[in-house]
C-alpha positions in Angstrom: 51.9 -11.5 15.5 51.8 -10.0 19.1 48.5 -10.7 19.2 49.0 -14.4 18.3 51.6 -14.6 21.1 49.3 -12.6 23.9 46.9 -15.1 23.1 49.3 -18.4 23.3 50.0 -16.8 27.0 47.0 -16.7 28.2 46.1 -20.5 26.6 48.9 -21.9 28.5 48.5 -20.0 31.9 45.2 -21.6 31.6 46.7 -25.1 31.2 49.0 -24.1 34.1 46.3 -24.1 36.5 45.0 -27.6 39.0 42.2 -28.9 37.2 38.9 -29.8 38.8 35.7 -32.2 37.9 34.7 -30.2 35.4 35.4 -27.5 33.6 33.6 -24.8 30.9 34.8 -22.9 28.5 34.5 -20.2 25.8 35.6 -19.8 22.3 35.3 -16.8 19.8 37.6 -16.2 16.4 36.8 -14.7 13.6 38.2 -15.8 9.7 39.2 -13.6 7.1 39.0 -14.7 3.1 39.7 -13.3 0.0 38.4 -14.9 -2.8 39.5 -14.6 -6.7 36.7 -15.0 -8.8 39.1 -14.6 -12.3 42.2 -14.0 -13.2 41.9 -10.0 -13.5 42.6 -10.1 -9.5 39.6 -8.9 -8.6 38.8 -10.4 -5.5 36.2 -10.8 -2.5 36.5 -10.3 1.2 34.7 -11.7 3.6 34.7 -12.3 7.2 33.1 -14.1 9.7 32.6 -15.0 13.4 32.7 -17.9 15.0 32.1 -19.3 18.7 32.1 -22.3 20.9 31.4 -23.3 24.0 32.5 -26.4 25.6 32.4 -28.7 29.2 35.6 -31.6 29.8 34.6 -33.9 32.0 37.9 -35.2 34.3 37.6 -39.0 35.3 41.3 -38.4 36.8 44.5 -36.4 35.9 45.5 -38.1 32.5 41.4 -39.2 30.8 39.0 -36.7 30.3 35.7 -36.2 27.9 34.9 -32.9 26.1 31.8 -31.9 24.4 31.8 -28.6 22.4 29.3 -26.8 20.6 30.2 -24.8 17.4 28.2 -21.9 15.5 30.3 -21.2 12.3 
């Protein structure tokens, strides 16, 4: 939970900040599953990574265009 809310901070300092042209960015999270095969509870973990990387284009304060690239 504190991490969830360290990283809410730091996404909304980042909003905080005068926006320019353009900007990049980087994303990386991971997921975590357990999945019941039957119902003697055994079950199967996995986890996996995922990142992004994206540009927004600013044509003024209120329109922009973004473009990300994912790898799930």
């Amino acid at each position: 939970m504190v991490i969830m809310w360290v990283l809410f901070g730091i996404g909304n300092s980042g909003m905080a900040q005068q926006k320019g042209e353009m900007e990049f960015g980087v994303n990386l999270g991971g997921n975590f599953a357990a999945i019941s095969q039957n119902n003697k509870g055994n079950s199967n973990s996995t986890f996996n990574m995922n990142v992004a990387v994206f540009t927004d284009y600013y044509f003024s304060n209120q329109w922009s265009i973004k473009a990300k690239l994912i790898y799930d």
